[in-house]
C-alpha positions, 0 to 999 in steps of 0.5 A: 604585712605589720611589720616593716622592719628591716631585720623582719622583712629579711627573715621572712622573705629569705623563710618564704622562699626557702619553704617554697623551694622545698614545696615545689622544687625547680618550679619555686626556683624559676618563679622567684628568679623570672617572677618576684625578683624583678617585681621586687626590683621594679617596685623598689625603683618605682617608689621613689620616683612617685614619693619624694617624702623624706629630709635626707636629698640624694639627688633631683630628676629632671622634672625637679622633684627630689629622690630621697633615701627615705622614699628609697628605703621604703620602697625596698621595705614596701616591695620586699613585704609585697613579694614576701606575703605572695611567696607565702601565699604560693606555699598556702596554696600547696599545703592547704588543699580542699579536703584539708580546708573542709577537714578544718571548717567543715563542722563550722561553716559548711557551706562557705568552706564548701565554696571556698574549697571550691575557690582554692582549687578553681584556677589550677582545675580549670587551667587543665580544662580549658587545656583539655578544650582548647587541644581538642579544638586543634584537632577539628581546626578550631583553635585559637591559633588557627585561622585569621584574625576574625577566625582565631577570636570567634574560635577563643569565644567558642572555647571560652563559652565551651568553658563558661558551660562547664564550669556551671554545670560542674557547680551545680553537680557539685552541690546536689552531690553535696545535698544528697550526701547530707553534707552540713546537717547536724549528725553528718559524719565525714570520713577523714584521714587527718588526726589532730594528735600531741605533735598538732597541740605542741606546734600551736603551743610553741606558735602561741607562745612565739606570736604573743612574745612577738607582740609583746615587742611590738607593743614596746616598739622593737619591731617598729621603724619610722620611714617618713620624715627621717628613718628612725628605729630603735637602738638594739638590745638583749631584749630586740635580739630576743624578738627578733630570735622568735620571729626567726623562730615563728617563721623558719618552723615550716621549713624546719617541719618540712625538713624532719618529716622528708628525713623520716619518710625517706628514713621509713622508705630505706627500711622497706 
């Protein structure tokens, strides 16, 4: 989201998508075709029909206001960093599952990590619930497809309320669950399978090394474009390519981890 820079906003779009395809497989194939490659197109056509800022005039539209290639540009820029963070975020969302948020925060902020583990996994959790609801609903004539229109909505209200309830009842077994096992007390302890080992200290060291240098180039103006009135960036140079090789770098070592450890479990496997 900091950076707008062409070569920036390619690497990390093209990362993104190749680590979601790896994590979820067909499903991260058939979201970005149907989902975020229209949004990308649709903002990136939408842009300049609102923002007619910019020096460099292509043509008018019908109401008299100019289309400009800088608006165009941006648009592109803006709608490709838009799709980049969420395809990001669809990738935290399958790394990072609640047991592994409280492993990291548990310690710190117990009780926010608790419900913000419960956050992480409300949508999926709930989507299969109001699944679950809405089938035996079916069965006893009471779902939201069945029925006329008066019926089909009191029938949706029925399911929703169903849902409401077990949902505020799941928060509150949830957290005498918690109190009662002594979470967030000073002495607790709590059993964990995740080990932070020298592989764990090597990857922060080489993500530390790689953000600081890329902030390095930011501060001297590398990794910045000028959009609005006219585009402007900065002429390349050993220097620009080297940036631009860690950010490559910073944002490929997902994949590249992924990659290595699916060789060496189906490495292990062959051998069992």
């Amino acid at each position: 989201m900091v950076f707008m820079h062409p070569v920036f906003q390619a690497i990390g779009l093209v990362s993104s998508i190749a680590y979601s395809i790896l994590l979820n497989g067909r499903r991260a194939v058939k979201f970005n075709l149907l989902y975020m490659l229209p949004l990308l197109l649709m903002m990136a056509i939408i842009n300049p029909a609102f923002n007619h800022a910019g020096v460099t005039i292509l043509f008018y539209l019908k109401s008299g206001n100019p289309v400009t290639l800088e608006s165009i540009l941006y648009g592109i820029a803006a709608s490709c960093m838009y799709v980049t963070m969420i395809v990001w975020f669809s990738c935290y969302n399958a790394i990072m599952t609640s047991d592994k948020f409280i492993y990291l925060f548990g310690k710190i902020i117990p009780a926010l990590s608790l419900i913000l583990s419960m956050v992480l996994r409300f949508v999926p959790r709930y989507k299969s619930r109001i699944k679950e609801i809405s089938q035996a609903q079916r069965c006893i004539g009471r779902d939201v497809s069945q029925g006329n229109l008066f019926r089909r909505a009191r029938n949706g209200i029925r399911i929703l309320s169903i849902m409401t309830t077990w949902a505020l009842e799941n928060a509150i077994e949830t957290a005498d669950s918690m109190k009662s096992r002594g979470y967030g007390l000073p002495k607790r302890t709590s059993f964990s399978l995740f080990r932070f080992d020298y592989r764990d200290g090597i990857a922060i060291a080489v993500m530390s090394g790689l953000i600081a240098f890329i902030l390095v180039g930011a501060a001297l103006g590398e990794n910045t474009i000028r959009y609005f009135p006219s585009i402007h960036v900065k002429e390349s140079s050993p220097f620009s390519m080297t940036v631009y090789a860690a950010y490559f770098v910073l944002c490929v070592m997902p994949v590249v981890i992924q990659i290595v450890e699916e060789i060496k479990w189906k490495s292990i496997a062959s051998r069992t």
